[in-house]
N, C-alpha and C positions, 0 to 999 in steps of 0.2 A: 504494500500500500504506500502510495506517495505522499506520507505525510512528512510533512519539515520536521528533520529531528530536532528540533527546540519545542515541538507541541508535546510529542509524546516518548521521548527520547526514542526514536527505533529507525534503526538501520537494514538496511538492505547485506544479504552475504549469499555470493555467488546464486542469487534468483530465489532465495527463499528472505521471506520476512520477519525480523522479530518484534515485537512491542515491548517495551522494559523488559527486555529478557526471553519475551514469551513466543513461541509457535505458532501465529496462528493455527489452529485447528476445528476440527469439529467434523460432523456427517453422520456421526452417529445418533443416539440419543438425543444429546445436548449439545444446540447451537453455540458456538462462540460469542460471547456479548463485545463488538465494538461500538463504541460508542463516535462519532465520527466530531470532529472538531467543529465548533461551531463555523461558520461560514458564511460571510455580505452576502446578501440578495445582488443578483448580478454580476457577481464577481466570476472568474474561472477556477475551478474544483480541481485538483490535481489528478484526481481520479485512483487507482488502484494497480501499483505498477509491477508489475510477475509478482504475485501474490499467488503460493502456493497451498490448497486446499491438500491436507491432511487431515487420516482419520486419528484416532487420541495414541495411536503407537506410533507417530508419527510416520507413516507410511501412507504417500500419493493417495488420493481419490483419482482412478484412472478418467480423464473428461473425455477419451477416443468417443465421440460417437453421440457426447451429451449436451443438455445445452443448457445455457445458463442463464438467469433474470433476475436481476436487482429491480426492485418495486418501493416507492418512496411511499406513501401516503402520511396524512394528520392524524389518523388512526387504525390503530391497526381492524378495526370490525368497516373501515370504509370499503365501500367493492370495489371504487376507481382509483387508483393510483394518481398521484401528481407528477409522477415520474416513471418512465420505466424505460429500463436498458436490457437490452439482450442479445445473446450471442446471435441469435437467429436474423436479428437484421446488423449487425456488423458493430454495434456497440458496446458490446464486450467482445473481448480477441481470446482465444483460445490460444495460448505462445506455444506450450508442450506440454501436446494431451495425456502422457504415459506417466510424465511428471506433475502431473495435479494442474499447472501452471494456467493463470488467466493474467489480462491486463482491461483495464478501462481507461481508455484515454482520457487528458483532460480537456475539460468541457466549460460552457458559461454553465450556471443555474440559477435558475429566473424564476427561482420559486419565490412568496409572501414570506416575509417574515412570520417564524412562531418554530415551532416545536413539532419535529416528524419522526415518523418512526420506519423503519429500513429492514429490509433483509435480500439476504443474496438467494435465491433456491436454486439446485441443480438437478436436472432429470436427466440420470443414466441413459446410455445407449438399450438396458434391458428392461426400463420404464419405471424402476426404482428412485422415488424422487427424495433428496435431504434437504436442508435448509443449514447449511454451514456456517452461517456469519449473518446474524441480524444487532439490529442497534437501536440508536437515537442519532439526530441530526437537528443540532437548531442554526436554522436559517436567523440573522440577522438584519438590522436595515443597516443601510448603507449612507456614509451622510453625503457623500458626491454623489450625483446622478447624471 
């Protein structure tokens, strides 16, 4: 994930991600809680850079085959999303499927200020679907426009 190491101290090591220390992981059971940095209304979002999905033994979720959606919405019981990105129309990158491996470019986002809630879901090539990485996102206002 592309976040400046002064938000969350976390560093990038040869294509895998840690946060204070940590692995991203998840797909099994229990998603990974990110909580994503607040963020100006209209600013551009660094987005999610070879960020590797592992299961909790640290070992790849294979992605050959599956595809992936991050969905923003204000709540999570809303049906419409305020956002959504996906592998299926080219807005998340699959870098290396056998390696867990995705990227999300960065982007404007031109959401309302306030308080959203996030998750990333993947649907296996064999239609087995996890949710590896959900959160919080608070949009802020911006005082240039």
């Amino acid at each position: 994930m592309s976040y400046a190491p002064e938000y969350y101290g976390s560093s990038v090591h040869r294509g895998k991600i840690t946060i204070d220390g940590t692995l991203v992981s998840g797909g099994a059971s229990v998603p990974t809680i990110i909580n994503l940095p607040d963020h100006p209304a209209g600013d551009t979002w660094q987005g999610f850079a070879e960020t590797v999905l592992a299961y909790a033994d640290e070992s790849p979720i294979n992605l050959a085959g599956a595809s992936l959606l991050m969905q923003v919405k204000r709540r999570r019981s809303d049906r419409m999303p305020v956002l959504e990105l996906s592998s299926d129309t080219s807005d998340i990158t699959i870098v290396d499927a056998t390696g867990g491996v995705f990227s999300i470019s960065p982007q404007s986002i031109d959401l309302n200020p306030g308080d959203y809630v996030y998750d990333l879901q993947v649907t296996l090539r064999n239609g087995d679907v996890m949710t590896p990485i959900q959160g919080n996102w608070k949009i802020t206002s911006d005082v240039s426009r």
